[in-house]
N, CA, C and O atoms as a Tinker XYZ file with bonds, in Angstrom:
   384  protein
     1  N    112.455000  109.316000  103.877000    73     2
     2  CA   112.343000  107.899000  103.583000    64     1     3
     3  C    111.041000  107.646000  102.825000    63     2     4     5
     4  O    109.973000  108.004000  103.322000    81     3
     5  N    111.099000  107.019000  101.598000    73     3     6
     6  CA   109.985000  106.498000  100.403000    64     5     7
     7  C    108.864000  105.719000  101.737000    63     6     8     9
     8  O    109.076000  105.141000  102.803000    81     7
     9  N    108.086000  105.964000  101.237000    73     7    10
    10  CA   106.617000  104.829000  101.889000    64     9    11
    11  C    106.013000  103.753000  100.972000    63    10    12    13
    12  O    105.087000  104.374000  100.448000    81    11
    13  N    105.998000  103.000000  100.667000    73    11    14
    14  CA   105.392000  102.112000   99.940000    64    13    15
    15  C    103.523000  101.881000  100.567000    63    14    16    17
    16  O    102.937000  101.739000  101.640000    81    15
    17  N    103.200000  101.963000   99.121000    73    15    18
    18  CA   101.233000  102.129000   99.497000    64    17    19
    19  C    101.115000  100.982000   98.881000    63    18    20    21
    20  O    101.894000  100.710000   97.968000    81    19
    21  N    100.175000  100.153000   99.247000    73    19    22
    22  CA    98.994000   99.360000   98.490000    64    21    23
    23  C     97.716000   99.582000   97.657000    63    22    24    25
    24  O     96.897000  100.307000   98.222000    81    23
    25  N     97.392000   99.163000   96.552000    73    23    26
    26  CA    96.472000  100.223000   96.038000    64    25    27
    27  C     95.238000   99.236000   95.857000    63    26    28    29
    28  O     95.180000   98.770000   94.719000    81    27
    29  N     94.246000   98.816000   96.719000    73    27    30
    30  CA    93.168000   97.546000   95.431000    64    29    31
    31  C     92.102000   97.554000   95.220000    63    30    32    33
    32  O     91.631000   98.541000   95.785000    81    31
    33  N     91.551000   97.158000   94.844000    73    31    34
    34  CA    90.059000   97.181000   94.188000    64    33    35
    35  C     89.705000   98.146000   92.784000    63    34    36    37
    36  O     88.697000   98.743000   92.405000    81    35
    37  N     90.959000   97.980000   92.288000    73    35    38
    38  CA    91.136000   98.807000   90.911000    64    37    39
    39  C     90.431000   98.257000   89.713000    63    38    40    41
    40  O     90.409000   97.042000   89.522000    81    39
    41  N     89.691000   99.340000   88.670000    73    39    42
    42  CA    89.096000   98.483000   87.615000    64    41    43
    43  C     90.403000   98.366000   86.670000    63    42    44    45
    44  O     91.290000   99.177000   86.407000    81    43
    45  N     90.154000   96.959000   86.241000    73    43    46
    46  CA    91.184000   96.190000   85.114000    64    45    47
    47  C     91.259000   97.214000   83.949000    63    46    48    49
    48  O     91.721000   96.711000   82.926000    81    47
    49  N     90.922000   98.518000   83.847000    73    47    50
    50  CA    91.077000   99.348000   82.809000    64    49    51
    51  C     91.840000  100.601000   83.427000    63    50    52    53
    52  O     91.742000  101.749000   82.993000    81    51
    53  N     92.649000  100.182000   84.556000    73    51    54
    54  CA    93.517000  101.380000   84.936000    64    53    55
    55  C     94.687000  101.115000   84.512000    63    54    56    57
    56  O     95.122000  100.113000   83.944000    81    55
    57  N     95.324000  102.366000   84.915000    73    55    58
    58  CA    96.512000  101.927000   83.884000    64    57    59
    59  C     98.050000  102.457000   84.976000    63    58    60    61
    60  O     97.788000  103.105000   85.990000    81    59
    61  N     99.270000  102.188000   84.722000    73    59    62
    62  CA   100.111000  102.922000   85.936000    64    61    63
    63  C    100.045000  104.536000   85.639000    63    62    64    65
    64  O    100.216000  105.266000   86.615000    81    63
    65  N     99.788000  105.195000   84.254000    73    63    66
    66  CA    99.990000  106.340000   84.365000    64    65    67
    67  C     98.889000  107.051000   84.744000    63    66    68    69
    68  O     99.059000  108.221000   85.087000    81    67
    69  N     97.584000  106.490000   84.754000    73    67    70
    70  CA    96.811000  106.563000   85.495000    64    69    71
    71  C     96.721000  107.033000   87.101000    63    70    72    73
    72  O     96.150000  107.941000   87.705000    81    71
    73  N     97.557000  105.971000   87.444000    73    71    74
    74  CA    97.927000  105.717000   88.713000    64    73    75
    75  C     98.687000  107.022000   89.302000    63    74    76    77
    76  O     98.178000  107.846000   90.061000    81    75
    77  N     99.990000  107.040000   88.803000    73    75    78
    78  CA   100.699000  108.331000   88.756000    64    77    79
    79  C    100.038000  109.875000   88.698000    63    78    80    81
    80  O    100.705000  110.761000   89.232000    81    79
    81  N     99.177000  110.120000   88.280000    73    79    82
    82  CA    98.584000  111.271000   88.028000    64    81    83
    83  C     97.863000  111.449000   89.024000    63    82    84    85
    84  O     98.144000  112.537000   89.527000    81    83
    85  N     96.952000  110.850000   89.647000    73    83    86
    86  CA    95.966000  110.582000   90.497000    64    85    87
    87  C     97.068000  110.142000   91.731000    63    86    88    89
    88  O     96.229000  110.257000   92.625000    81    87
    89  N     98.012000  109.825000   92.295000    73    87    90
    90  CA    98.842000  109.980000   93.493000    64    89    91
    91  C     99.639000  111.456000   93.497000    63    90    92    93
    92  O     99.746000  112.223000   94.455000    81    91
    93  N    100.073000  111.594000   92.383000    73    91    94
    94  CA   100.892000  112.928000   91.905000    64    93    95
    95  C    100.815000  113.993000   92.922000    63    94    96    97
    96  O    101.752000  114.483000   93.551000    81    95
    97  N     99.356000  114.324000   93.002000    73    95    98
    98  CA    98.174000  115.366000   93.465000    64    97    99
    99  C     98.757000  115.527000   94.916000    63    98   100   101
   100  O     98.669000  116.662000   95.382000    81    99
   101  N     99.416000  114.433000   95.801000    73    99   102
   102  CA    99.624000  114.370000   97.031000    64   101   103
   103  C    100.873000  113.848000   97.073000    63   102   104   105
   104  O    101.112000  112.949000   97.880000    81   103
   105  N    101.947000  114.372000   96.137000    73   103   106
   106  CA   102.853000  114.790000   96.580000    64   105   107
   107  C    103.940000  113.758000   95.622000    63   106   108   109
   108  O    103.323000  113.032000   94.843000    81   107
   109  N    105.663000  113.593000   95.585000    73   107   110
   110  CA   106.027000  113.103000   94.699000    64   109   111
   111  C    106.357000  111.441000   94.464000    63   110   112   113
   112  O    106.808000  110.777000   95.397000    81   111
   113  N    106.105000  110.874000   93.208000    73   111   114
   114  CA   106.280000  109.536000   93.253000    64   113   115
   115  C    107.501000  108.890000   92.892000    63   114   116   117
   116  O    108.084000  109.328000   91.900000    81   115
   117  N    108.047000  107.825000   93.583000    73   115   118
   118  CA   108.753000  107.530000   93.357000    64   117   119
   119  C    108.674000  106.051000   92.302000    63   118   120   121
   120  O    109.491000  106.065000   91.382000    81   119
   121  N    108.012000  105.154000   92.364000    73   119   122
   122  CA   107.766000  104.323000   91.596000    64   121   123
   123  C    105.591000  103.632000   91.311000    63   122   124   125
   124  O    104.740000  103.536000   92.195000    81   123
   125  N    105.520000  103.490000   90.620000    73   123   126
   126  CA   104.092000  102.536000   90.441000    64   125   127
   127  C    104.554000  101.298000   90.031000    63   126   128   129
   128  O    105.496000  101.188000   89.247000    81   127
   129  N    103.826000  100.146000   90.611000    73   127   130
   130  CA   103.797000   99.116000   89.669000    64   129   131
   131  C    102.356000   98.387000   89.661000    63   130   132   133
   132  O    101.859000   98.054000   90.737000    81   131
   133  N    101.814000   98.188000   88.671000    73   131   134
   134  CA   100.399000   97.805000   88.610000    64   133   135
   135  C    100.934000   95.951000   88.275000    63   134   136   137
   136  O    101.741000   95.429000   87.506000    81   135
   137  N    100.141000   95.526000   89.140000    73   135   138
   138  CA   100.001000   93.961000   88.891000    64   137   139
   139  C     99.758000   93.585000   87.821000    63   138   140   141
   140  O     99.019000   94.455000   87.359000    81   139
   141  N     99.920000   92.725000   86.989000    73   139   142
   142  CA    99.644000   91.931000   86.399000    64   141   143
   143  C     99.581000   90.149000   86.081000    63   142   144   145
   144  O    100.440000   89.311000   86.356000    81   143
   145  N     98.387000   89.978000   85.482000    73   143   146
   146  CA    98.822000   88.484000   85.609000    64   145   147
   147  C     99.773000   87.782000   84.355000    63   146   148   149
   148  O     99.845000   88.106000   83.169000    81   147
   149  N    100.098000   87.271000   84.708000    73   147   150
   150  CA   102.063000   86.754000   84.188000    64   149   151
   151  C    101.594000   86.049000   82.702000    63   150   152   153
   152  O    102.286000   86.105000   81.685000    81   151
   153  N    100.357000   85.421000   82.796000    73   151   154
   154  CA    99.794000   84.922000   81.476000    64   153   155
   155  C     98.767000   85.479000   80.460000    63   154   156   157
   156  O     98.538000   85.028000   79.338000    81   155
   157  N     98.144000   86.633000   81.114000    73   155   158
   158  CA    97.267000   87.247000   80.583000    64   157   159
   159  C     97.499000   88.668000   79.874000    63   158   160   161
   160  O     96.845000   89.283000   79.031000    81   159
   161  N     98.913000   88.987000   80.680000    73   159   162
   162  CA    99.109000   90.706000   81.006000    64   161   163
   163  C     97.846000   91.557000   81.184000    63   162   164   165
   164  O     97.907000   92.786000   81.193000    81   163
   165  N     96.499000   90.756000   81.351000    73   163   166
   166  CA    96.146000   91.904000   82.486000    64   165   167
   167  C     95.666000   91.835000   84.097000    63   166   168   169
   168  O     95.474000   90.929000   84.908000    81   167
   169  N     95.562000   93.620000   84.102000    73   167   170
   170  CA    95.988000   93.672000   85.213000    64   169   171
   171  C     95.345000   92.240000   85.986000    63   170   172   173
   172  O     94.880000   91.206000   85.507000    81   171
   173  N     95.571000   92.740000   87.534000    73   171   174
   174  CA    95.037000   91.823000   88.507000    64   173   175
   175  C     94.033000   92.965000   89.476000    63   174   176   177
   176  O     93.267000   92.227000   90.096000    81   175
   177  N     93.800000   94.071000   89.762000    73   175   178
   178  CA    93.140000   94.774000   90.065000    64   177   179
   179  C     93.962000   95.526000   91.976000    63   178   180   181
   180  O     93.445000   95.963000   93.005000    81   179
   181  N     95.124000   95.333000   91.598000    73   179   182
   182  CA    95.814000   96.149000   92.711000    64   181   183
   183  C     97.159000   96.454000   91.685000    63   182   184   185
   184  O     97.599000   96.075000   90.600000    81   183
   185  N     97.524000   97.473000   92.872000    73   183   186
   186  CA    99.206000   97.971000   92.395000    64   185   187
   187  C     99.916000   98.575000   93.825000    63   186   188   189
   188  O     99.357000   98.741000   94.909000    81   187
   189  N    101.126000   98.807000   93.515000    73   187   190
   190  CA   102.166000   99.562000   94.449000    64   189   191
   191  C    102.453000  100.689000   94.660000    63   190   192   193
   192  O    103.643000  100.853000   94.393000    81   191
   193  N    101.843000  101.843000   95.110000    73   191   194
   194  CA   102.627000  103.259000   94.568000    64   193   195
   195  C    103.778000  103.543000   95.622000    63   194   196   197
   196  O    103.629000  103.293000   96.818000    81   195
   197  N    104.994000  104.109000   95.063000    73   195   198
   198  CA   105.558000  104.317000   96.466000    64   197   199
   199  C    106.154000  105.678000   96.617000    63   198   200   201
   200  O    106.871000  106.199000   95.763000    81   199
   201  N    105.784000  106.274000   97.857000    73   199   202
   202  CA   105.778000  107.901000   97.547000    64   201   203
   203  C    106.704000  108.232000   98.595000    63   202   204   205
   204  O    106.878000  107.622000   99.650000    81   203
   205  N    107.473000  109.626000   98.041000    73   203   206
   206  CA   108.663000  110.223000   98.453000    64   205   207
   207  C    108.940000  110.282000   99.849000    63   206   208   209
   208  O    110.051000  110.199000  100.372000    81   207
   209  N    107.945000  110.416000  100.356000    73   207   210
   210  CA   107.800000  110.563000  102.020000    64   209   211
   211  C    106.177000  109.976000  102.619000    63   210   212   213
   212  O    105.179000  109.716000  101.947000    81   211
   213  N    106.425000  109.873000  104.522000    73   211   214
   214  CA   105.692000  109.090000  104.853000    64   213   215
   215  C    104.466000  110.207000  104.807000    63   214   216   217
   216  O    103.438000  109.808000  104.261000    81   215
   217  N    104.464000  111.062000  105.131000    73   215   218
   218  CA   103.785000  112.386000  105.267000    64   217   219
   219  C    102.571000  112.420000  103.750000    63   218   220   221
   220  O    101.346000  112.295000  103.771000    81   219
   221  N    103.322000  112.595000  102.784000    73   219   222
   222  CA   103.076000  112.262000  101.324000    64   221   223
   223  C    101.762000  111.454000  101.412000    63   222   224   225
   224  O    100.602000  111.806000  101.199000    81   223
   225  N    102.409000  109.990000  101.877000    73   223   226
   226  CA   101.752000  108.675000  101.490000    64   225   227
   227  C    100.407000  109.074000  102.259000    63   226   228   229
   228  O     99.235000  109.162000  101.891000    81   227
   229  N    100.962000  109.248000  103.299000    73   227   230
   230  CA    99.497000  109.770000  104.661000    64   229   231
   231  C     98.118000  110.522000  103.906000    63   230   232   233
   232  O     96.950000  110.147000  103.800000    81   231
   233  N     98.768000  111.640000  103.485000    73   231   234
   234  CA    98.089000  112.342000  102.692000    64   233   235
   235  C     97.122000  112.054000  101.908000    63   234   236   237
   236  O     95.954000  112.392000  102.102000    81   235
   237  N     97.664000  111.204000  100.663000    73   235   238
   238  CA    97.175000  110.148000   99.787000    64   237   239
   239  C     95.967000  109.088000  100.381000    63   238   240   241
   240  O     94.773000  109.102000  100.081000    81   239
   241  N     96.805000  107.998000  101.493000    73   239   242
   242  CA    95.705000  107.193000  102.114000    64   241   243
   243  C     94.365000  108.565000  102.727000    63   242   244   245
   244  O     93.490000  108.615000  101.862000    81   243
   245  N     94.206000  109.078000  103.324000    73   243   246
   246  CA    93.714000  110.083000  103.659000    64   245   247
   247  C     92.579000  110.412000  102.287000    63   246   248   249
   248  O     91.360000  110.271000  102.387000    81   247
   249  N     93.348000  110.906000  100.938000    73   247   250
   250  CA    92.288000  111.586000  100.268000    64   249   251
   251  C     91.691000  110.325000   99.290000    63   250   252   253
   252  O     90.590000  110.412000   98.746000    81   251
   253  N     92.427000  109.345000   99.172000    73   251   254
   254  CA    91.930000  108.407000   98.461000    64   253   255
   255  C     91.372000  107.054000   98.789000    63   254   256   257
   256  O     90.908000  106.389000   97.863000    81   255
   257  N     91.370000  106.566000  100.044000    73   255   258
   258  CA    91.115000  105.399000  100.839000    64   257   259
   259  C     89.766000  105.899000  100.824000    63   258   260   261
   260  O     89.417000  106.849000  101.525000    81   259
   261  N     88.691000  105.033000   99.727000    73   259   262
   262  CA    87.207000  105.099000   99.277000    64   261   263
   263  C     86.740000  105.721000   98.311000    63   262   264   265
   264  O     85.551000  105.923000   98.067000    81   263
   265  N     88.005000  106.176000   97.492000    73   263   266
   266  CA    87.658000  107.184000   96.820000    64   265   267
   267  C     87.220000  106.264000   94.828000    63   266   268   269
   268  O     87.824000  105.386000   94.212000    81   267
   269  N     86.086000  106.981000   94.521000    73   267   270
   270  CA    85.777000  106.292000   93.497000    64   269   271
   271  C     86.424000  106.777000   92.494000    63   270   272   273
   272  O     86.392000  107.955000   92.137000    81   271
   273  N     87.150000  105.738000   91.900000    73   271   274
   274  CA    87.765000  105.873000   90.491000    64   273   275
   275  C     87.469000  104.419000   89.622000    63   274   276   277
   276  O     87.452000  103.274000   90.074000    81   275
   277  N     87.214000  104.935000   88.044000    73   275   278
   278  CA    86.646000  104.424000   87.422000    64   277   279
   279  C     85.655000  103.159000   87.452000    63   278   280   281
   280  O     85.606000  102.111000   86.808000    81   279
   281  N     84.801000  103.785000   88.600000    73   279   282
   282  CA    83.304000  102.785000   89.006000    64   281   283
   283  C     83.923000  102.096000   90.484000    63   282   284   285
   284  O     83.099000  101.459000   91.142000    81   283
   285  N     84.838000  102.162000   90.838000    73   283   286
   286  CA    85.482000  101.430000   91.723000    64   285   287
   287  C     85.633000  102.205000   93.183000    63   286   288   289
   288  O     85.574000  103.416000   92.970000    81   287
   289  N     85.778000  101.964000   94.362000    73   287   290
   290  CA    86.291000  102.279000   95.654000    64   289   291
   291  C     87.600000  102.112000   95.725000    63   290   292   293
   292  O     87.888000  100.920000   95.826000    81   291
   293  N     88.636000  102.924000   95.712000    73   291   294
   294  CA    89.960000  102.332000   96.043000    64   293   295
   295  C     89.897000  101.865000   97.425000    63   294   296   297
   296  O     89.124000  102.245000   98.305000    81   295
   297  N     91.094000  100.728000   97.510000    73   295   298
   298  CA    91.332000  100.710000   99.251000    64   297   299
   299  C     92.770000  101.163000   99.033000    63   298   300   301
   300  O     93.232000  101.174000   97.892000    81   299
   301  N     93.316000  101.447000   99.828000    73   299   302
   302  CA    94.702000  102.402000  100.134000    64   301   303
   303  C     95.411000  102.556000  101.526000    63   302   304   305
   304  O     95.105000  103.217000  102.519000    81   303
   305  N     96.283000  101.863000  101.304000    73   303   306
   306  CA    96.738000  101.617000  102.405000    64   305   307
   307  C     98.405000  101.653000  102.727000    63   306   308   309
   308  O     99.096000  101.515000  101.718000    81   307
   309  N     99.023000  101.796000  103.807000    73   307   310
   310  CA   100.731000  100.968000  103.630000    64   309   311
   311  C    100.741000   99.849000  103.054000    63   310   312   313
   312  O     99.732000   99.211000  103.353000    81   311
   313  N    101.525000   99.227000  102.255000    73   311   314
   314  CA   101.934000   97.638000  102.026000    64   313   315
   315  C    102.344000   97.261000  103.246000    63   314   316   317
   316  O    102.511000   98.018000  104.202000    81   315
   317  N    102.485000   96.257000  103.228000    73   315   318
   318  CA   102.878000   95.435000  104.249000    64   317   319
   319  C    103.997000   94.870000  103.640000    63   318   320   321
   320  O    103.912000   94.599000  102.442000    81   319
   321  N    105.243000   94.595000  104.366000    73   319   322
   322  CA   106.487000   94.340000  104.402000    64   321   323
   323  C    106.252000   92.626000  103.687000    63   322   324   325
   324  O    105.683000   91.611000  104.089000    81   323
   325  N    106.922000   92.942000  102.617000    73   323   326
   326  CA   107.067000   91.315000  102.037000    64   325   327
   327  C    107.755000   90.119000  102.630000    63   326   328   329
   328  O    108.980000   89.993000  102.652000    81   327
   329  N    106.828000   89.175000  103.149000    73   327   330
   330  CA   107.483000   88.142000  104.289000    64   329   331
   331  C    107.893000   87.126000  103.213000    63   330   332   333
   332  O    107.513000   87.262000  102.050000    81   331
   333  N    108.859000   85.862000  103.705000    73   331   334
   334  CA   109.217000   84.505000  103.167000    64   333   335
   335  C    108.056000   83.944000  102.837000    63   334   336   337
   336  O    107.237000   84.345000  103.665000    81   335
   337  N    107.649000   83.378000  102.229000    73   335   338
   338  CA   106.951000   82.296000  101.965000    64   337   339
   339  C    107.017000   80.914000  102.256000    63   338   340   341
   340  O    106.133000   80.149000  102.642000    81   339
   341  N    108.399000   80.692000  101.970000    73   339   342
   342  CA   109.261000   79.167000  101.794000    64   341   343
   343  C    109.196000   78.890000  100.493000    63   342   344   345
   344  O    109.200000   79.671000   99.541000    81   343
   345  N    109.126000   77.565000  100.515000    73   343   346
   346  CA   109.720000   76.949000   98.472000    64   345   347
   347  C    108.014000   77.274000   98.541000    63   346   348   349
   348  O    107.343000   77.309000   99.572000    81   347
   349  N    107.449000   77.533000   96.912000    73   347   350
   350  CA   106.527000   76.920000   96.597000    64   349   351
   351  C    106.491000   75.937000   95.401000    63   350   352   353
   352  O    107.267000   75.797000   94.456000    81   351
   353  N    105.452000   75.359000   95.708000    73   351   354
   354  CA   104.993000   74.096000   94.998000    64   353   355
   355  C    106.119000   73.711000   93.546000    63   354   356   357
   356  O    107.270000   74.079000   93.311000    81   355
   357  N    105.495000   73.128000   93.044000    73   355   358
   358  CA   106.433000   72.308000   91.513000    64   357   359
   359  C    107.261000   70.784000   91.741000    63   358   360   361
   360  O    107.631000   69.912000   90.955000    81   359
   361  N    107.337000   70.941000   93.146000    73   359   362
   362  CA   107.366000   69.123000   93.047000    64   361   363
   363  C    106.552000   68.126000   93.447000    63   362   364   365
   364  O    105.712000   68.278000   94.335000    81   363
   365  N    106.719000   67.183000   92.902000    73   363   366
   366  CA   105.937000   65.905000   93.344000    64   365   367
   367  C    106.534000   65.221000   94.783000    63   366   368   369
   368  O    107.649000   65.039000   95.271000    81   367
   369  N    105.099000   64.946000   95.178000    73   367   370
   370  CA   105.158000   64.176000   96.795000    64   369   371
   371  C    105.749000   62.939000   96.443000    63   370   372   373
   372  O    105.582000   62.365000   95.367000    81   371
   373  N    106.567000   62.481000   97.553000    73   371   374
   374  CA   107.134000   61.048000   97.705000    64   373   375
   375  C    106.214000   60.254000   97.545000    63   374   376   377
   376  O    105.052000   60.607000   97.741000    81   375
   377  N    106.560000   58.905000   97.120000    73   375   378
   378  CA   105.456000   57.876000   96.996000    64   377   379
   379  C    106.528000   57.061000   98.624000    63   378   380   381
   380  O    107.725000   56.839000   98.808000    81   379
   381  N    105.396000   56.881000   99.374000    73   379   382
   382  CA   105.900000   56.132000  100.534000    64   381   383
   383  C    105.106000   54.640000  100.283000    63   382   384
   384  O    105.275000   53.711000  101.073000    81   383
């Protein structure tokens, strides 16, 4: 079963294949996705890696949780399971 990682404190000059190469090392990937912001396209300074097994991912958090890449500390971690939110915003409040 895939593990999904959290990746943040990334400098805005990383890149996903970046990313990929540097998880690679600890074992196989199944997807990256590096954040971005929706108006800027760049990054936002986290991403997703999600690796083949939990063992894998372990590994990874293990060799890379502090590890400096390009001037930066990664933090590295599991994601956390994407909860509801509810609606967000875009309408206007009632006038009472």
């Amino acid at each position: 079963m895939s593990t999904n990682l959290y990746v943040g404190n990334l400098s805005y000059n990383t890149t996903e294949d970046a990313l990929r190469t540097l998880f690679a090392e600890y074992g196989e990937i199944e997807s990256v996705k590096l954040i971005t912001d929706r108006y800027t396209g760049r990054s936002r300074g986290f991403a997703f890696v999600e690796m083949a097994s939990d063992q894998e991912a372990q590994d990874a958090i293990s060799a890379l949780n502090g590890k400096s890449v390009d001037g930066r500390e990664l933090r590295v971690d599991k994601a956390k399971p994407k909860t509801d939110r509810g609606q967000q915003g875009g309408g206007r409040r009632p006038r009472w």
